[in-house]
Backbone bond lengths (Angstrom), bond angles and torsions (degrees), N, CA, C in turn:
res aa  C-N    CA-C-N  psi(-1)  N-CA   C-N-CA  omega(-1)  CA-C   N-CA-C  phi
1 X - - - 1.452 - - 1.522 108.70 -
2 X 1.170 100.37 132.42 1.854 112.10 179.79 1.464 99.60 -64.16
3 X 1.998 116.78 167.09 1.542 100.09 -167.53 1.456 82.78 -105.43
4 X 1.456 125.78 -14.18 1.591 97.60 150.15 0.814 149.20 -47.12
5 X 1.471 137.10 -38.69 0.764 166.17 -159.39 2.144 99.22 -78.70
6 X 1.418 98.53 -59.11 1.352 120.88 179.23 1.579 117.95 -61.71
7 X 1.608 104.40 -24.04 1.341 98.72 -177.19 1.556 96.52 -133.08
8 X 1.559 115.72 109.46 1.490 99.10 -177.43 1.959 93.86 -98.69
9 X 1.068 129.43 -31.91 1.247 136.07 -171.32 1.551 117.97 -55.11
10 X 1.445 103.47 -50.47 1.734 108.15 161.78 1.460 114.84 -71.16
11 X 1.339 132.76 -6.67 1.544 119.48 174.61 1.415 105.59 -70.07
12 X 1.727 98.32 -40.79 1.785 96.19 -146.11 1.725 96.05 -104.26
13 X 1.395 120.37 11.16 1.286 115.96 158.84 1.686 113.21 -140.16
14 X 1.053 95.94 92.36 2.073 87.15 -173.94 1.398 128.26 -100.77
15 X 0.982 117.70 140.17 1.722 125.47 -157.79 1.510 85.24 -62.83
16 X 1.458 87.50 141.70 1.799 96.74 164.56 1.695 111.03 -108.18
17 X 1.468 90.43 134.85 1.442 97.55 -179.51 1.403 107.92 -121.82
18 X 2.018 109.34 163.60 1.612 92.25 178.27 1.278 93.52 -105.04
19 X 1.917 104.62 -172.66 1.178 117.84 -157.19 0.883 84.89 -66.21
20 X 1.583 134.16 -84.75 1.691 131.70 -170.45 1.585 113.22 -27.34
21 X 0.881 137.40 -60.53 1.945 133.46 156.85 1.508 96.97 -11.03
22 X 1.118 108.98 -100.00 1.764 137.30 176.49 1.723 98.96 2.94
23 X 1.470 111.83 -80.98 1.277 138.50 -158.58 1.580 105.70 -70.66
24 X 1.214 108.71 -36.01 1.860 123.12 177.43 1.832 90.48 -62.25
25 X 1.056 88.36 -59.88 1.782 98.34 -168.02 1.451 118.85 -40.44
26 X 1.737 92.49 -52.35 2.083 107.27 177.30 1.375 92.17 -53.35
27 X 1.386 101.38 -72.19 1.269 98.57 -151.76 1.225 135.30 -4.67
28 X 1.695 88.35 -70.39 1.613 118.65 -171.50 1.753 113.92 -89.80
29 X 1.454 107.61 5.37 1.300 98.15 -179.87 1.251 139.92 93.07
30 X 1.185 98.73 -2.67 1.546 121.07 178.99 1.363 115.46 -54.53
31 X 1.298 125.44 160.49 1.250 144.11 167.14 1.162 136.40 -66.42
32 X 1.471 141.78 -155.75 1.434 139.76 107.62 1.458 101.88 -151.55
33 X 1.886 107.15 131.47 1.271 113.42 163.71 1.358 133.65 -74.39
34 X 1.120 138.19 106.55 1.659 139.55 -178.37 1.504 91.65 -55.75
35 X 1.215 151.79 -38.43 1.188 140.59 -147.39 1.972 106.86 -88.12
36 X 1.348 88.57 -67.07 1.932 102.79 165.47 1.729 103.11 -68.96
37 X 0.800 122.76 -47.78 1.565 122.05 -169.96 1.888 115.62 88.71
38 X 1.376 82.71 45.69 1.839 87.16 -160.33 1.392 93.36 -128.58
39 X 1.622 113.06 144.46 1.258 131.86 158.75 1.505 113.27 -37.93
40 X 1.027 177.04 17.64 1.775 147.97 -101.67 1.925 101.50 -158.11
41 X 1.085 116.55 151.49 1.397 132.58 166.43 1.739 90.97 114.70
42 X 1.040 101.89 -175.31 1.810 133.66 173.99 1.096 131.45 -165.61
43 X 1.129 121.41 159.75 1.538 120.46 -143.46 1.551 131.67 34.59
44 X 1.374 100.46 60.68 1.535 103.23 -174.00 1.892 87.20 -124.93
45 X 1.270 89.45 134.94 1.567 122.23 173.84 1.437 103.08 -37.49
46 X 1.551 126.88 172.37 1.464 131.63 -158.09 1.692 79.36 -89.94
47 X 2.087 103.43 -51.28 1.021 109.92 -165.06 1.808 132.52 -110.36
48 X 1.466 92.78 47.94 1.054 120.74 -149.49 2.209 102.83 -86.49
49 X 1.702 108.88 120.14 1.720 83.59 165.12 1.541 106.14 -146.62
50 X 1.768 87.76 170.95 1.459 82.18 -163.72 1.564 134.04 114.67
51 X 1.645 101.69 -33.91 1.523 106.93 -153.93 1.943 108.24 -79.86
52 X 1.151 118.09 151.16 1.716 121.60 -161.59 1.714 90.12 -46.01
53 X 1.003 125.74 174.20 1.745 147.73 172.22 1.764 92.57 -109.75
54 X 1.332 100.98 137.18 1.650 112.29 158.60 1.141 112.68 -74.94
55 X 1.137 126.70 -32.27 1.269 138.74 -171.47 1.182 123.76 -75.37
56 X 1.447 119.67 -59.46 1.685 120.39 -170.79 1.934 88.46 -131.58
57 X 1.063 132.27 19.55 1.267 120.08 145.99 1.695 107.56 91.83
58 X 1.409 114.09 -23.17 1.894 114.91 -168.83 1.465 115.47 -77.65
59 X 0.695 121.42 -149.60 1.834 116.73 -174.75 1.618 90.89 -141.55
60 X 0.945 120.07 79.13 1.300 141.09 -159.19 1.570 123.11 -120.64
61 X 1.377 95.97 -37.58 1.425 110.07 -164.11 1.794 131.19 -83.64
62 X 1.398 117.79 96.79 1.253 101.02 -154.50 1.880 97.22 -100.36
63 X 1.750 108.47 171.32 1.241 96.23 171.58 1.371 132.00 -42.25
64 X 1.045 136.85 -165.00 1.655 129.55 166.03 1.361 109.15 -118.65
65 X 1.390 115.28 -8.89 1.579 101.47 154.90 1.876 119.90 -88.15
66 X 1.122 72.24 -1.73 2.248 85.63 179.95 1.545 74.69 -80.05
67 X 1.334 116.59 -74.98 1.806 116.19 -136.76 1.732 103.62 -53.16
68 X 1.500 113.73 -24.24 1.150 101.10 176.73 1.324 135.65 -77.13
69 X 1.790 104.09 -33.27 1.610 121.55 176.35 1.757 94.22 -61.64
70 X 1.540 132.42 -28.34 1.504 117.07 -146.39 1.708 92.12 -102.18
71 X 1.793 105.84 1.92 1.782 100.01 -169.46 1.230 121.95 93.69
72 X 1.541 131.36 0.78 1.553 133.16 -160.88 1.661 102.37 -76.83
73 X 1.479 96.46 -48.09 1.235 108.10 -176.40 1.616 114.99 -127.75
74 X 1.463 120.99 161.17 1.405 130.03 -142.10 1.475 90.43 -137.95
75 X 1.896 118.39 125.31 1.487 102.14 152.45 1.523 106.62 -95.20
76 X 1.743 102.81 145.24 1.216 131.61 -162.89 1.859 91.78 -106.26
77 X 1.314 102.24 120.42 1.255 123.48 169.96 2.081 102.94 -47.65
78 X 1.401 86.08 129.08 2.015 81.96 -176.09 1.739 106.56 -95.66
79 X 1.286 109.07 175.43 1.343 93.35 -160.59 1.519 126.72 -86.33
80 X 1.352 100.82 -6.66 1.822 135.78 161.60 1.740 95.31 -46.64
81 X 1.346 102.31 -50.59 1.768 96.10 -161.92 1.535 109.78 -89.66
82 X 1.379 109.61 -28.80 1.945 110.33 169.06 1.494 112.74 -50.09
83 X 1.248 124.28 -1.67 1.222 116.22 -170.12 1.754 123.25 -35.11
């Protein structure tokens, strides 16, 4: 099953994150849970899905460069760049 398919709720509403969020997140590997809707775990793959949540426990949590290509999550223009 596609994780579109699996997640219709995070396509059509996606957390907005800022750039600094985003880049903190790669960096270090972080996640994002479709289920909590939260940044959380470490050492999770760019392209990583599936993996348990620290947080609320589901297998939820995909990389954060996945969650962005799949729509979960949104970078939110920061307010430096709305100029």
């Amino acid at each position: 099953m596609d994780a579109l398919e699996h997640t219709p709720d995070a396509v059509a509403k996606p957390v907005q994150v800022s750039v600094a969020e985003y880049f903190r997140a790669s960096g270090s590997y972080q996640g994002f849970c479709i289920n909590c809707r939260e940044i959380t775990n470490s050492g999770v793959e760019p392209d990583a899905r599936r993996y348990e949540c620290e947080v609320c426990g589901e297998r939820m949590v995909y990389g954060i460069e996945e969650a962005l290509l799949m729509g979960a999550i949104e970078i939110a223009a920061d307010e430096e760049e709305v100029g």
